[in-house]
DRENDO-1510 file (C-alpha; in Angstrom, 1 decimal, always signed):
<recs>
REC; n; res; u; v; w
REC; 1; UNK; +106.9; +125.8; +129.6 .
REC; 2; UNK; +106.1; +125.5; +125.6 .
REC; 3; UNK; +108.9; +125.6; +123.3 .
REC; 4; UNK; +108.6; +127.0; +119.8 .
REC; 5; UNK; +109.7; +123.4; +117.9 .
REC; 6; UNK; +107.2; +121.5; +116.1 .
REC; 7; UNK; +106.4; +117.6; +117.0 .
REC; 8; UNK; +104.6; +115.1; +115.3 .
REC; 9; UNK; +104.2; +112.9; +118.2 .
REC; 10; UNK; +101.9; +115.3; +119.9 .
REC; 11; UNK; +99.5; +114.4; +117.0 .
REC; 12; UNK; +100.2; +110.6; +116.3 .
REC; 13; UNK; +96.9; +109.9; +118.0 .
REC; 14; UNK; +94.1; +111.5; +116.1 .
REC; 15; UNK; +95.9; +111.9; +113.1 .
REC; 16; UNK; +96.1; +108.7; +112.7 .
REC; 17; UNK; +92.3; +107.9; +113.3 .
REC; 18; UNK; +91.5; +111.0; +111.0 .
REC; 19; UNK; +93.9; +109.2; +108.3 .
REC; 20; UNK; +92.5; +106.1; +108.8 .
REC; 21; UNK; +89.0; +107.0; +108.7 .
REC; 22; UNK; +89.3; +109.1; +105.6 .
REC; 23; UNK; +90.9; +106.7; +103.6 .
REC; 24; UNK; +88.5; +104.1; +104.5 .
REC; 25; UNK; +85.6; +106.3; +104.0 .
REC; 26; UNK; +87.1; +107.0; +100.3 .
REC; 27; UNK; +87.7; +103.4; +99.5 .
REC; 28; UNK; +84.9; +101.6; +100.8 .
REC; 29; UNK; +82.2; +104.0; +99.5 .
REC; 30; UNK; +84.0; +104.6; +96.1 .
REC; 31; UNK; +84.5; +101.0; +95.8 .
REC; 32; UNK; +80.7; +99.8; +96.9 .
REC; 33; UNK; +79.1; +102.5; +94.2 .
REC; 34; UNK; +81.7; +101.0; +91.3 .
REC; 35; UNK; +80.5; +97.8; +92.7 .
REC; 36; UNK; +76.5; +98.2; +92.7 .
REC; 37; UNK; +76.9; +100.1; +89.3 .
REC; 38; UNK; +78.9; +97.8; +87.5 .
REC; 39; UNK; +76.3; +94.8; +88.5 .
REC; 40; UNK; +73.9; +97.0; +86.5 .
REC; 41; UNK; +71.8; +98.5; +89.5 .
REC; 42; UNK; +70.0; +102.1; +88.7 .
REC; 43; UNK; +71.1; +105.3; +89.9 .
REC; 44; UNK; +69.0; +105.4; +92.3 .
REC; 45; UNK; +70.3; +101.9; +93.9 .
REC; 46; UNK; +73.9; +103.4; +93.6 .
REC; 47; UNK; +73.3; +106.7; +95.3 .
REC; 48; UNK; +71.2; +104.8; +98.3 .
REC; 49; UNK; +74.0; +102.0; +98.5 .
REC; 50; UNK; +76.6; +105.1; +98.6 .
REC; 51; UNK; +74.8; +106.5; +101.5 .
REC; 52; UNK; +73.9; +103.8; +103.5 .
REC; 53; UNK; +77.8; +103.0; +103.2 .
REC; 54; UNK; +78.8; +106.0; +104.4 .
REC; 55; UNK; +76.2; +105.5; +108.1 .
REC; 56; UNK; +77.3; +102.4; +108.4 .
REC; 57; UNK; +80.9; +102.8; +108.0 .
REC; 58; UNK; +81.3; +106.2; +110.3 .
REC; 59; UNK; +79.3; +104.4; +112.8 .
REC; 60; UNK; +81.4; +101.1; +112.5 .
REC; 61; UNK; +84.9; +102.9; +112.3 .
REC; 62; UNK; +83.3; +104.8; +115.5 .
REC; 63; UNK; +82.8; +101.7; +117.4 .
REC; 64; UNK; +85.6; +100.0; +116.1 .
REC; 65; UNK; +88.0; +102.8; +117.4 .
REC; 66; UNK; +86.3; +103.6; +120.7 .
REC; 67; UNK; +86.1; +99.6; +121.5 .
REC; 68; UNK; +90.3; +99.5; +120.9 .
REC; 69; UNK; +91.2; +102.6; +122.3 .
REC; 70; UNK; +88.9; +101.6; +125.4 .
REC; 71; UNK; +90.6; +98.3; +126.0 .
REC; 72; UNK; +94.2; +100.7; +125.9 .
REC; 73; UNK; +92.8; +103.3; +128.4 .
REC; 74; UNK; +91.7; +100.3; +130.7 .
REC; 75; UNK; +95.4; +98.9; +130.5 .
REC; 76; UNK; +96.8; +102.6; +131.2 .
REC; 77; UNK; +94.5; +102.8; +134.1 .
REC; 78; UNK; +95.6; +99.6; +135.7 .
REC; 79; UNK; +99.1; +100.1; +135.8 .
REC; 80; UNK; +98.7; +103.7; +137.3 .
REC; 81; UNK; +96.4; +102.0; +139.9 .
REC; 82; UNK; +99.0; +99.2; +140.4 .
REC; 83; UNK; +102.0; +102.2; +140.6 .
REC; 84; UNK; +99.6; +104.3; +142.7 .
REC; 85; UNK; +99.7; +101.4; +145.5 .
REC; 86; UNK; +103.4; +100.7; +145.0 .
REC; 87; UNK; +104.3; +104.4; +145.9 .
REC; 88; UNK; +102.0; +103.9; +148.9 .
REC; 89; UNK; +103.2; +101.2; +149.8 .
REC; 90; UNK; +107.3; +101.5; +149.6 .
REC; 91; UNK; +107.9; +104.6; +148.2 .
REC; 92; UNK; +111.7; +104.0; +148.5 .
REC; 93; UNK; +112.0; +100.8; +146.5 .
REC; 94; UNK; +110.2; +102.9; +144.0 .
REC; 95; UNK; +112.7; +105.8; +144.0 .
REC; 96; UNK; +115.4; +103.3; +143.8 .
REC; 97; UNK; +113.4; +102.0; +141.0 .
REC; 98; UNK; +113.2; +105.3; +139.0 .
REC; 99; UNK; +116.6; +106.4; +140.0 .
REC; 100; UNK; +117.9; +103.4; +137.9 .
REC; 101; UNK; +116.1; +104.1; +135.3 .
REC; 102; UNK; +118.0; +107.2; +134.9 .
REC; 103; UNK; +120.7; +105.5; +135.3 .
REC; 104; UNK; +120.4; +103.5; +132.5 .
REC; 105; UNK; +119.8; +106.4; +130.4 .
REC; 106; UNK; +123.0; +107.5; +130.9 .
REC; 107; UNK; +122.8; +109.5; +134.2 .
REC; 108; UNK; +125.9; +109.2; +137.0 .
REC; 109; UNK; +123.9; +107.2; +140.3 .
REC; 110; UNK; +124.4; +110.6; +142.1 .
REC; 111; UNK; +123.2; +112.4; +139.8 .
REC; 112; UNK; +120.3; +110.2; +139.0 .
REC; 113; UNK; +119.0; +109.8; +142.3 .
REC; 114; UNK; +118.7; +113.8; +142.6 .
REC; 115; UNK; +116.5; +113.9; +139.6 .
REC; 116; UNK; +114.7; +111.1; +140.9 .
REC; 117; UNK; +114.2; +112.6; +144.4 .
REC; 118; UNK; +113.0; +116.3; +142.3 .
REC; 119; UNK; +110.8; +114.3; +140.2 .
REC; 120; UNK; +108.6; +112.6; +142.7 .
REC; 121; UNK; +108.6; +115.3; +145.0 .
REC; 122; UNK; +106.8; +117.0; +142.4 .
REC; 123; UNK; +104.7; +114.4; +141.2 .
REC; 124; UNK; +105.9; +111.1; +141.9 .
REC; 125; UNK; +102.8; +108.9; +140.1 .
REC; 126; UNK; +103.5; +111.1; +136.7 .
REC; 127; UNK; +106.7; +110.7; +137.1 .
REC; 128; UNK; +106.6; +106.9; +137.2 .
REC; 129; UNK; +103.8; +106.5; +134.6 .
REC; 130; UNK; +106.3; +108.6; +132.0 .
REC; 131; UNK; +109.8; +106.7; +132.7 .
REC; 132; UNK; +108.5; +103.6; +133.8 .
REC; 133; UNK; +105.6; +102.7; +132.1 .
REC; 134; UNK; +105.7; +104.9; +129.0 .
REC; 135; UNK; +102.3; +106.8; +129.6 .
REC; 136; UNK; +102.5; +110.6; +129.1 .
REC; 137; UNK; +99.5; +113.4; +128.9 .
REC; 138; UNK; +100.5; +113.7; +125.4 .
REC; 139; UNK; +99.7; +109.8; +124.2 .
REC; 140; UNK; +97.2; +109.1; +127.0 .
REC; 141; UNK; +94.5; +107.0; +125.3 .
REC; 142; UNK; +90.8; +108.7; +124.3 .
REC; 143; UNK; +88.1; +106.8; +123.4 .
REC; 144; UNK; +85.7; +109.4; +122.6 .
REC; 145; UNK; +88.0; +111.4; +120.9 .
REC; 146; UNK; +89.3; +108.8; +119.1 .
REC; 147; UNK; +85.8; +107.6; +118.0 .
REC; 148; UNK; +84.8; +110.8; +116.9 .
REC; 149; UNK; +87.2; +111.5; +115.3 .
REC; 150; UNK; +86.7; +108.1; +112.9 .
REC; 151; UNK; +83.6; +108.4; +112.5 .
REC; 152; UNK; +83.9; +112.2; +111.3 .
REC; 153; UNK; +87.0; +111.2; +109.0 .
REC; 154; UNK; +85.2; +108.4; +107.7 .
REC; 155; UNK; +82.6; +110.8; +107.0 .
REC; 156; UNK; +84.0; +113.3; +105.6 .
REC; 157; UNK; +86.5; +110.8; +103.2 .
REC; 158; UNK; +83.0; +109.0; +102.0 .
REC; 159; UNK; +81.0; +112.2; +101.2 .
REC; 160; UNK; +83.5; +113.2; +98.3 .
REC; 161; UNK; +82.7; +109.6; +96.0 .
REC; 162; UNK; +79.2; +109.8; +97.0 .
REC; 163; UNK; +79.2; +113.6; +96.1 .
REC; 164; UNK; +81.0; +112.4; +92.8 .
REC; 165; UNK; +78.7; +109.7; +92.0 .
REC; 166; UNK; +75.6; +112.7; +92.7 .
REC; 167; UNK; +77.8; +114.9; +90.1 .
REC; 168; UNK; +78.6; +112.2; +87.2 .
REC; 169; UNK; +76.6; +111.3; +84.4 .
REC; 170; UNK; +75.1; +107.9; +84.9 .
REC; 171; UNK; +76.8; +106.6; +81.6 .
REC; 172; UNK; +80.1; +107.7; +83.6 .
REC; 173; UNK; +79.5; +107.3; +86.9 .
REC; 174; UNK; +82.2; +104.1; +87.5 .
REC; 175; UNK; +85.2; +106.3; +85.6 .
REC; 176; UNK; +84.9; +109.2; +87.4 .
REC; 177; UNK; +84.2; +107.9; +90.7 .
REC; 178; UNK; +86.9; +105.9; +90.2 .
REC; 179; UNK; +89.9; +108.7; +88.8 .
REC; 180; UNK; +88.4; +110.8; +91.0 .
REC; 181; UNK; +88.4; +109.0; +94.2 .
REC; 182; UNK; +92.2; +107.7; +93.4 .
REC; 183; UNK; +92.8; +111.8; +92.7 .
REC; 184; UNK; +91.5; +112.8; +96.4 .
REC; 185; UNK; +93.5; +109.3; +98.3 .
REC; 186; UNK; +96.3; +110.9; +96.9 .
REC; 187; UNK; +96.5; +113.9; +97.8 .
REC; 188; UNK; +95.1; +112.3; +101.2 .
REC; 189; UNK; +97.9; +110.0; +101.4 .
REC; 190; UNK; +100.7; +112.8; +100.4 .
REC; 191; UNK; +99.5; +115.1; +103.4 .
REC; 192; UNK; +99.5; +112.6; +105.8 .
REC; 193; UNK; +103.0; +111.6; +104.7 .
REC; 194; UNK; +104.1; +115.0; +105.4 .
REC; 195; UNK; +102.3; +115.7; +108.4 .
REC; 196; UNK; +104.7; +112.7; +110.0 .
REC; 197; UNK; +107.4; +114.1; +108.5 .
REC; 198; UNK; +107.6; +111.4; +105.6 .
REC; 199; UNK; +108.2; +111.8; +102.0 .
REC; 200; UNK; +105.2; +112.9; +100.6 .
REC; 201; UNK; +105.3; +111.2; +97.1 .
REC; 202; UNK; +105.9; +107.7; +98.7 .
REC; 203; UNK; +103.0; +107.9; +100.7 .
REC; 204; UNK; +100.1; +109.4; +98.1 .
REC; 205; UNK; +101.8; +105.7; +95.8 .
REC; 206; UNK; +101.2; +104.0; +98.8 .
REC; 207; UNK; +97.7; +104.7; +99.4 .
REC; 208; UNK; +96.6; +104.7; +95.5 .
REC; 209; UNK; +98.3; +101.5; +94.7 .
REC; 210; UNK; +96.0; +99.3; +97.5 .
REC; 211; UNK; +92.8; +101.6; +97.0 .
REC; 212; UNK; +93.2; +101.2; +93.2 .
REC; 213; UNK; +93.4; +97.4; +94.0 .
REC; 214; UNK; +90.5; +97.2; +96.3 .
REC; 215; UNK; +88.1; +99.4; +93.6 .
REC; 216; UNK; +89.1; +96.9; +90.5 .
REC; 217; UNK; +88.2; +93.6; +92.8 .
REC; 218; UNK; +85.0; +95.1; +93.7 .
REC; 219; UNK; +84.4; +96.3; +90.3 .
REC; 220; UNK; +84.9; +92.6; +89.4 .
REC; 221; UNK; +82.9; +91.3; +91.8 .
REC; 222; UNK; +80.1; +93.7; +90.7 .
REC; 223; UNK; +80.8; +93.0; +86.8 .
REC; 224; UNK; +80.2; +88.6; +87.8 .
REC; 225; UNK; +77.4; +89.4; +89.9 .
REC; 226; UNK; +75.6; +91.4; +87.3 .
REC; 227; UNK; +76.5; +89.2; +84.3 .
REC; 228; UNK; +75.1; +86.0; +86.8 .
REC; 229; UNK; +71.7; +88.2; +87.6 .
REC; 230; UNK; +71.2; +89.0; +83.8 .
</recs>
């Protein structure tokens, strides 16, 4: 049965690869069309460097992510194999096993036992793969959702730079990208911070502070490169 209270956990999976995948998409593509403008490249160059960062980087991020999560679903499905044929195989030593768990959690041995006994009666391999091993429907590893869910962050988070670059005037184009993009990791940062229950205002600093870094190195790169070309 559902209860009315509201959990963060339940979430801690995609939100964190929608975070994640935003932000980069942000950084990378605000910082790579500061970059190519500031060497002195055309508008032209900067909108198709802005775009071709924004394909490659959903499709990395999706890779990325579905490769990692992958390699944690493959773990998961090990150990439920390996508890699968351990409940086949002695299905006491297992309740014993479980039953101590409880104990350890604070239950009476009696007591403990009984819920163990209820449990696995029920469903003896979920039971095992929450208490003993930690794996529960709610944090269950997803590739695919995971990777699509990167690559459409990353998306998503690049399209508002790129879309800025599109808008400003050329003369313009590194300032506003810049405020702009700093203005939407913000505000990125803060809702993600309060979506985990965290302070807001700590977490919009957070995430401006390092992307503000990353778009004045690349700015700087861009600045040598172009002074070097010319």
């Amino acid at each position: 049965m559902r209860h009315g209270e509201w959990h963060g956990t339940g979430r801690v999976g995609w939100l964190r690869a929608a975070v994640l995948g935003a932000n980069d998409g942000i950084v990378s593509t605000a910082s790579l069309v500061i970059g190519v403008a500031e060497a002195g490249a055309g508008r032209g160059a900067v909108l198709t460097a802005g775009l071709a960062g924004l394909v490659a980087g959903a499709m990395s991020m999706a890779a990325g992510e579905y490769v990692s999560v992958s390699s944690q679903a493959d773990a998961e499905h090990s150990d439920l194999a390996r508890e699968r044929k351990e409940l086949q195989d002695d299905v006491e030593a297992e309740h014993r096993e479980l039953a101590a768990i409880y104990v350890g959690r604070g239950l009476d041995p009696a007591l403990a036992s009984k819920v163990a006994t209820q449990f696995m009666a029920k469903d003896a391999l979920g039971a095992h793969a929450r208490d003993e091993l930690g794996i529960s429907e709610v944090m269950r590893a997803r590739p695919v959702q995971a990777a699509l869910a990167s690559a459409a962050a990353f998306a998503a988070g690049a399209a508002l730079p790129l879309a800025t670059a599109i808008a400003a005037p050329a003369e313009s184009t590194v300032i506003i990208v810049a405020l702009l993009s700093l203005v939407f990791l913000a505000v990125l940062g803060a809702v993600a911070a309060r979506a985990g229950r965290a302070r807001p205002l700590a977490g919009a600093l957070r995430v401006t502070f390092w992307s503000a870094l990353a778009m004045a190195a690349t700015a700087a790169v861009g600045r040598l490169f172009g002074v070097v070309a010319g």
